[in-house]
N, CA, C and O atoms as a printed pandas DataFrame, in Angstrom:
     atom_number atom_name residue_name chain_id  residue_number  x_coord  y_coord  z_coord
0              1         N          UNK        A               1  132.636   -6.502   91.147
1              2        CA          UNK        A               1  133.199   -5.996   89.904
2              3         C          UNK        A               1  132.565   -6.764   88.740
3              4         O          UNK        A               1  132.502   -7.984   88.891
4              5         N          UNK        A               2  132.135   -6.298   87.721
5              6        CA          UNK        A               2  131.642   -6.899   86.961
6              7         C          UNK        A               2  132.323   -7.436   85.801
7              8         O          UNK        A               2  133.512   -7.132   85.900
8              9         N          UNK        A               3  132.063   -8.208   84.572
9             10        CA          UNK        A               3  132.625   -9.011   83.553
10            11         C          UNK        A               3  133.874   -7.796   82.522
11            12         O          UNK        A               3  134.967   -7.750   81.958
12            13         N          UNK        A               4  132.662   -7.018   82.870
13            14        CA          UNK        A               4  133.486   -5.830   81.425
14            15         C          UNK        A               4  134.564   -5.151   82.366
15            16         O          UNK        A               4  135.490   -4.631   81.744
16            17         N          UNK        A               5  134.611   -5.070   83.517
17            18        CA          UNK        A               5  135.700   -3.698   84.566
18            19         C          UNK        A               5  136.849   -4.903   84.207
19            20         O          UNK        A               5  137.744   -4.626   83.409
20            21         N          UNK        A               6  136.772   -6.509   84.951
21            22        CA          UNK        A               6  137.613   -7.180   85.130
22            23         C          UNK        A               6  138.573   -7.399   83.694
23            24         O          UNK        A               6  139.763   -7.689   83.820
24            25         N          UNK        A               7  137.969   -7.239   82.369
25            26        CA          UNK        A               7  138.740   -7.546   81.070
26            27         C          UNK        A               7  139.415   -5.831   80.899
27            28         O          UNK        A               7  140.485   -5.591   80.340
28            29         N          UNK        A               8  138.698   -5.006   81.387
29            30        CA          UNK        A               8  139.449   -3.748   80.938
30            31         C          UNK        A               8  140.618   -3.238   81.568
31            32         O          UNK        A               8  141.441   -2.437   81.126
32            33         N          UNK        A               9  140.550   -4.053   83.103
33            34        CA          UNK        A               9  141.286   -3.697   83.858
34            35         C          UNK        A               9  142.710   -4.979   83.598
35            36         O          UNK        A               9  143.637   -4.786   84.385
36            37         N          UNK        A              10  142.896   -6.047   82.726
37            38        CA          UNK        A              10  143.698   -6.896   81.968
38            39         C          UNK        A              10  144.279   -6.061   81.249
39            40         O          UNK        A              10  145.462   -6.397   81.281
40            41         N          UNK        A              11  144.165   -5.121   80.580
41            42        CA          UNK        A              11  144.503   -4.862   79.444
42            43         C          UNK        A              11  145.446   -3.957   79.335
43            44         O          UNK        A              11  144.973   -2.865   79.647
44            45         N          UNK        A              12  146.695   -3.875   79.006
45            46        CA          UNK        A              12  147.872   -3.061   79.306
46            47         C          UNK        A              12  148.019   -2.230   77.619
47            48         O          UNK        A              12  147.784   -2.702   76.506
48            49         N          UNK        A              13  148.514   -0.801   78.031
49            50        CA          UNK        A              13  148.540    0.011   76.584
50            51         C          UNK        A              13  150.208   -0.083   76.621
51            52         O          UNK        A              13  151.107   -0.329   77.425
52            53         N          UNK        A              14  150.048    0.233   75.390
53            54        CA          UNK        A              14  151.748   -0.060   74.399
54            55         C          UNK        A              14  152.368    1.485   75.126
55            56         O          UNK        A              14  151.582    2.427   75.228
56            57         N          UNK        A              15  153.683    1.616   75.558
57            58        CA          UNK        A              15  154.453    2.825   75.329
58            59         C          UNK        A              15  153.587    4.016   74.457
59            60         O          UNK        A              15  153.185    5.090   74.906
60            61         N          UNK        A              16  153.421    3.460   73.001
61            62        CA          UNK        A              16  152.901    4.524   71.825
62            63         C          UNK        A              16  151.741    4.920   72.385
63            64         O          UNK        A              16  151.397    6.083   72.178
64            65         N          UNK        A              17  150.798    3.962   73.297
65            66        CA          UNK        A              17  149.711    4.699   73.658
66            67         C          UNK        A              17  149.694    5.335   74.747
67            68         O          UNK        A              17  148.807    6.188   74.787
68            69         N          UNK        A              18  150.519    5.229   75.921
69            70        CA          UNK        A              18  150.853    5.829   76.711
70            71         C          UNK        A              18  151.332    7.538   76.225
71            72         O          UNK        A              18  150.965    8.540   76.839
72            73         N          UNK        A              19  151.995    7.540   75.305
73            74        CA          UNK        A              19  152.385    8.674   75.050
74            75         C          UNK        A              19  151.053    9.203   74.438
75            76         O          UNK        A              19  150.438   10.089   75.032
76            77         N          UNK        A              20  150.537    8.625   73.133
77            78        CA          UNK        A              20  149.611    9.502   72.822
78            79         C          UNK        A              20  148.597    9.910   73.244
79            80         O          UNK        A              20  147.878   10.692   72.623
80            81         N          UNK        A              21  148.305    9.369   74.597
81            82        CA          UNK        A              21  146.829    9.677   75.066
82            83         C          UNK        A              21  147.592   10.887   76.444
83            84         O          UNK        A              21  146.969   11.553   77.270
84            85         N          UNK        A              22  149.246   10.783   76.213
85            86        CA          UNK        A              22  149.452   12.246   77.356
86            87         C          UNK        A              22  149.939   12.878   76.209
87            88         O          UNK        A              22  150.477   13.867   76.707
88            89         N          UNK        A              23  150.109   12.963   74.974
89            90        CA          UNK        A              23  149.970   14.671   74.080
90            91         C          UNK        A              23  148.714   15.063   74.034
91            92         O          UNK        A              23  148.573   16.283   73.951
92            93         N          UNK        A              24  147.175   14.038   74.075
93            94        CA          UNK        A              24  146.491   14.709   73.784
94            95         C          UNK        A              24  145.652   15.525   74.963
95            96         O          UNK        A              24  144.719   16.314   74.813
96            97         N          UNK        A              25  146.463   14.955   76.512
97            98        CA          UNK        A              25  145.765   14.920   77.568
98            99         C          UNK        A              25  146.686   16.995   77.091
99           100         O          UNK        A              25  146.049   18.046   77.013
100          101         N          UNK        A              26  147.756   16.869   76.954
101          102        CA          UNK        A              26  148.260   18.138   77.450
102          103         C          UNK        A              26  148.246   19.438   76.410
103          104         O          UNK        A              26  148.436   20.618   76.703
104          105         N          UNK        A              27  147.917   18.764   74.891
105          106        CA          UNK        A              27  146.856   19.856   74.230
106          107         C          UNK        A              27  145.440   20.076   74.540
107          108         O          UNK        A              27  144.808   21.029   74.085
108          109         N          UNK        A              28  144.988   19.256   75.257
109          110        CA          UNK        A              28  143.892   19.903   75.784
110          111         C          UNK        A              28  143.876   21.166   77.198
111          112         O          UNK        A              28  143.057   22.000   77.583
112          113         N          UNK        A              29  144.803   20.874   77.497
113          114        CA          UNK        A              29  145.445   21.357   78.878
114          115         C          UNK        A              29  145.274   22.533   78.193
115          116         O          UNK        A              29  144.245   23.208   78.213
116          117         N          UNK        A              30  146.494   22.835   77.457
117          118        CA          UNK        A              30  147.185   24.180   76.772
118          119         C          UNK        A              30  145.832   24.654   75.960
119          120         O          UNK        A              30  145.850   25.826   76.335
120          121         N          UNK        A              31  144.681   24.570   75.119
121          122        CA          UNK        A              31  144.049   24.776   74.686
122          123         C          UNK        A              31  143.306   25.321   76.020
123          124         O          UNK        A              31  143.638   26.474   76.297
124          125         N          UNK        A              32  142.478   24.797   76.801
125          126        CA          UNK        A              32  142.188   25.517   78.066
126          127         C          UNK        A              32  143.569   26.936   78.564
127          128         O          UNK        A              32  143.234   28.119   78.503
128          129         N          UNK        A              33  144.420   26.701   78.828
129          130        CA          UNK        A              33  144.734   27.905   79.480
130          131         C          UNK        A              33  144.724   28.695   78.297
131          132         O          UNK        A              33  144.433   29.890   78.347
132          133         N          UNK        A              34  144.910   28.332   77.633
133          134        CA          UNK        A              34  144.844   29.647   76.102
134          135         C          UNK        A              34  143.289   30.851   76.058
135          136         O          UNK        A              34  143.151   32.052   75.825
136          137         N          UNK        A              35  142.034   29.318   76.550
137          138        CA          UNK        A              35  140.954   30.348   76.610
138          139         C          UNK        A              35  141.015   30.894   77.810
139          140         O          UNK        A              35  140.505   32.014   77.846
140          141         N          UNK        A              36  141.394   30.564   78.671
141          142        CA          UNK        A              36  140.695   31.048   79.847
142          143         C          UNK        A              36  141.720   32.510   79.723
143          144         O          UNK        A              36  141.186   33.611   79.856
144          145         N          UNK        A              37  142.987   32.412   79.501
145          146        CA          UNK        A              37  143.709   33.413   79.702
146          147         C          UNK        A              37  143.184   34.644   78.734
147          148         O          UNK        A              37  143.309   35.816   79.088
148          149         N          UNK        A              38  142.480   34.195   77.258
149          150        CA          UNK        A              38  141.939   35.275   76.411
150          151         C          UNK        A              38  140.137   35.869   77.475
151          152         O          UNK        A              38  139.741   37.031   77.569
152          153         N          UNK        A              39  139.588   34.863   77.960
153          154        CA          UNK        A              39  138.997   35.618   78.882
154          155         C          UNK        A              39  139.490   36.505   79.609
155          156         O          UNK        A              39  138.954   37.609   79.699
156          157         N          UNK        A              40  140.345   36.262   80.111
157          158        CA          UNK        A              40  140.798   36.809   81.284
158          159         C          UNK        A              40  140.994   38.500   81.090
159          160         O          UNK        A              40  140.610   39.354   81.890
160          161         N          UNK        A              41  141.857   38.783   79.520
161          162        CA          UNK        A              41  142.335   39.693   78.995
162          163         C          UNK        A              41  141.297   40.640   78.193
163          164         O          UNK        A              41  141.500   41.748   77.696
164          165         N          UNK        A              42  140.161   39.882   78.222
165          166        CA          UNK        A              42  138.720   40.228   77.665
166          167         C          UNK        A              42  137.989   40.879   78.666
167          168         O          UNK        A              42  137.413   41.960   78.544
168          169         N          UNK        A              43  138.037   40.185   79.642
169          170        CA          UNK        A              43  137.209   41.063   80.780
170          171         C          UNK        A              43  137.897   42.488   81.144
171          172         O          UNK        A              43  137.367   43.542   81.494
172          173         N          UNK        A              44  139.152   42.181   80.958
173          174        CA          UNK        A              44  140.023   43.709   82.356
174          175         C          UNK        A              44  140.448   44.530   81.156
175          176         O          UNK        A              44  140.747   45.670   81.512
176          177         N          UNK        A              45  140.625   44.253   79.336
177          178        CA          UNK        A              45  140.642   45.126   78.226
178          179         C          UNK        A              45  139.694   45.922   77.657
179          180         O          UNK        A              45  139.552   47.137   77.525
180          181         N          UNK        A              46  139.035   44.881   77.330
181          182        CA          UNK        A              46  138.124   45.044   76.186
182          183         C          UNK        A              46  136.686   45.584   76.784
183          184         O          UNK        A              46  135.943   46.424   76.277
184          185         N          UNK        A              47  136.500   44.783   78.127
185          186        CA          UNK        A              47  134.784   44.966   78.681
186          187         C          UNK        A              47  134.993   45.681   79.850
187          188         O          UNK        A              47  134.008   46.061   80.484
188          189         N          UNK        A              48  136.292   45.967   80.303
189          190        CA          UNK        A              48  136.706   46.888   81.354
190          191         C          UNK        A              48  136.326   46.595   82.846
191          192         O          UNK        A              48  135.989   47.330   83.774
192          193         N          UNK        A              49  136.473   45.490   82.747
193          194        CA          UNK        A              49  136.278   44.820   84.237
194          195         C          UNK        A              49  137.639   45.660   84.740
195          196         O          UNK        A              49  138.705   45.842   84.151
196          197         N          UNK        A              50  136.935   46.338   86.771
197          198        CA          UNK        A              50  138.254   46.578   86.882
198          199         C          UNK        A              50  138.774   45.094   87.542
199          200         O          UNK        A              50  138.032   44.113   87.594
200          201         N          UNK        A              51  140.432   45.103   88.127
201          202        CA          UNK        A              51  141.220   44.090   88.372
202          203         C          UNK        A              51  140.834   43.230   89.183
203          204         O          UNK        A              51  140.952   42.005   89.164
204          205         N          UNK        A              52  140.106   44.288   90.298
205          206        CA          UNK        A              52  139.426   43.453   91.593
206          207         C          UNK        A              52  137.834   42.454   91.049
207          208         O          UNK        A              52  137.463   41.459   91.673
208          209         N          UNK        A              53  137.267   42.874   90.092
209          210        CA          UNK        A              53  136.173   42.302   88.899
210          211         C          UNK        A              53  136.610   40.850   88.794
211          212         O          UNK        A              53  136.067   39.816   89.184
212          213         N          UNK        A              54  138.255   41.177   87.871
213          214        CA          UNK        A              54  138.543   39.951   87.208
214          215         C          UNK        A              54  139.330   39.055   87.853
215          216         O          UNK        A              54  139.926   38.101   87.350
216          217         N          UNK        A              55  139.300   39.551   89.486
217          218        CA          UNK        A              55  139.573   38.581   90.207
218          219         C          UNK        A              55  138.718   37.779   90.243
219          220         O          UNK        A              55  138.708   36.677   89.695
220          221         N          UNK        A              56  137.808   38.330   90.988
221          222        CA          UNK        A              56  136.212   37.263   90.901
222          223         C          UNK        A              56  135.869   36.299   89.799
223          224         O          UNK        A              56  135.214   35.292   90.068
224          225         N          UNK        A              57  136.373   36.611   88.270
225          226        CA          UNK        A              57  136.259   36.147   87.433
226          227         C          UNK        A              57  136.958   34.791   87.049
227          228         O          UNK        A              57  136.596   33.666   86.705
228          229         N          UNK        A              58  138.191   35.484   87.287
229          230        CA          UNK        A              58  139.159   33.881   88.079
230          231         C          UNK        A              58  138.321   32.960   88.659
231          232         O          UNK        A              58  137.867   31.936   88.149
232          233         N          UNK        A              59  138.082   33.573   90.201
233          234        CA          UNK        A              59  137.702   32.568   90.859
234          235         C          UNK        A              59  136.501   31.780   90.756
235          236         O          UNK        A              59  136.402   30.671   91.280
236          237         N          UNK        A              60  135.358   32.470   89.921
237          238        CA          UNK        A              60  134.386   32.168   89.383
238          239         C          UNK        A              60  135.081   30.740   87.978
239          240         O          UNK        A              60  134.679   29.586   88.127
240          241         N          UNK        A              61  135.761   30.966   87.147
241          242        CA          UNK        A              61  136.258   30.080   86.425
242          243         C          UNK        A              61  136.968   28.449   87.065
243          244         O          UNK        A              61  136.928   27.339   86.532
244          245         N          UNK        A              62  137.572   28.867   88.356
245          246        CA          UNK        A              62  138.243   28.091   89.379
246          247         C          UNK        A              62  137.436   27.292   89.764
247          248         O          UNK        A              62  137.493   26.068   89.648
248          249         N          UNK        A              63  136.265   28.208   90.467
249          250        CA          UNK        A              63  135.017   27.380   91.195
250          251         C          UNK        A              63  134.233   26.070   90.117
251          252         O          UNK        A              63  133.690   25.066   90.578
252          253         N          UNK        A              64  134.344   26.383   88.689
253          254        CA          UNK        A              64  133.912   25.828   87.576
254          255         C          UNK        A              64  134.721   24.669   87.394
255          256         O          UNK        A              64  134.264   23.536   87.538
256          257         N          UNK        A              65  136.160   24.956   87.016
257          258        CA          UNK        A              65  136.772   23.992   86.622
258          259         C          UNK        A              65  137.065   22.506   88.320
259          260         O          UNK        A              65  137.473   21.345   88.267
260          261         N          UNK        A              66  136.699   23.194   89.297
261          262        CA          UNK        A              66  136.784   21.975   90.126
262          263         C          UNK        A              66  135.159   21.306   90.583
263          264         O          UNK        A              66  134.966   20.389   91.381
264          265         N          UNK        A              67  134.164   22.045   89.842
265          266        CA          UNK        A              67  133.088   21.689   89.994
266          267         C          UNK        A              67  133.164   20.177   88.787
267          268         O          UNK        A              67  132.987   18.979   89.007
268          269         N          UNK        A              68  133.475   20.866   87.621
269          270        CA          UNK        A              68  133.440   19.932   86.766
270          271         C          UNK        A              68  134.797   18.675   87.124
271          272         O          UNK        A              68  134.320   17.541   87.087
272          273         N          UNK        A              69  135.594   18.680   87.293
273          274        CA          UNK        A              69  136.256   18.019   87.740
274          275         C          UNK        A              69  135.678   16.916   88.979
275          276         O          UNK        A              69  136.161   15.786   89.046
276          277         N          UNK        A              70  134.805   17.289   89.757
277          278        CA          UNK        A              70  134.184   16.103   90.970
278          279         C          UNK        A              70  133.001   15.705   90.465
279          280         O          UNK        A              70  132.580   14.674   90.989
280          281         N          UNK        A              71  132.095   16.327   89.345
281          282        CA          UNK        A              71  131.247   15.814   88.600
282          283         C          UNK        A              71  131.729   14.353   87.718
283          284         O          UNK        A              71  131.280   13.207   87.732
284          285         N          UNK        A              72  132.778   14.959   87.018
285          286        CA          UNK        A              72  133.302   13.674   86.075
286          287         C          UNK        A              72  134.281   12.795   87.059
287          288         O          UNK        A              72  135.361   12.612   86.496
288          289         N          UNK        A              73  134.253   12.504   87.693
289          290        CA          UNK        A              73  135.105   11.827   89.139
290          291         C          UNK        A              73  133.552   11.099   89.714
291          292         O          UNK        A              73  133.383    9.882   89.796
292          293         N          UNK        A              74  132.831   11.819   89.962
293          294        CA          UNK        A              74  131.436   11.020   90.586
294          295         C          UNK        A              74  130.585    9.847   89.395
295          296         O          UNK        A              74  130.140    8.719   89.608
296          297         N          UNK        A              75  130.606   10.737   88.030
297          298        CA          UNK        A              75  130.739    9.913   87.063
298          299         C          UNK        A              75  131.211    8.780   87.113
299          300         O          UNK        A              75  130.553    7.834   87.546
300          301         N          UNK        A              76  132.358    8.673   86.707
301          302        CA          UNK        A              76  132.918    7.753   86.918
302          303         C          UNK        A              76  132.744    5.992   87.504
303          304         O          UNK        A              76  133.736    5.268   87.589
């Protein structure tokens, strides 16, 4: 472990930051389902995907969001 992990891993956040770093964790959350759901309503409205389409589309978005998710985890 090196000099900088061992001082960061000392370092305890206040209540106030605890909270504010989970409002901003969960407007980001809500900002994501907001787009994905206006995709969603974009493909099977507007561009006429039929239902079985915007299934795929889902899962195509799914396949994304856990791709990126083990990317920034390998990161790490």
């Amino acid at each position: 472990m090196s000099a900088v992990t061992k001082d960061a891993s000392a370092v305890k956040l206040s209540l106030k930051e605890k909270i504010a770093y989970s409002c901003t964790d969960m407007a980001g959350n809500l900002l994501y389902v907001t787009i994905s759901s206006y995709i969603m309503y974009f493909y099977t409205d507007v561009f006429h995907i039929p239902p079985a389409g915007a299934l795929g589309a889902g899962t195509i978005l799914l396949v994304a969001r856990f791709a990126a998710a083990v990317s920034a985890e390998t990161e790490a």
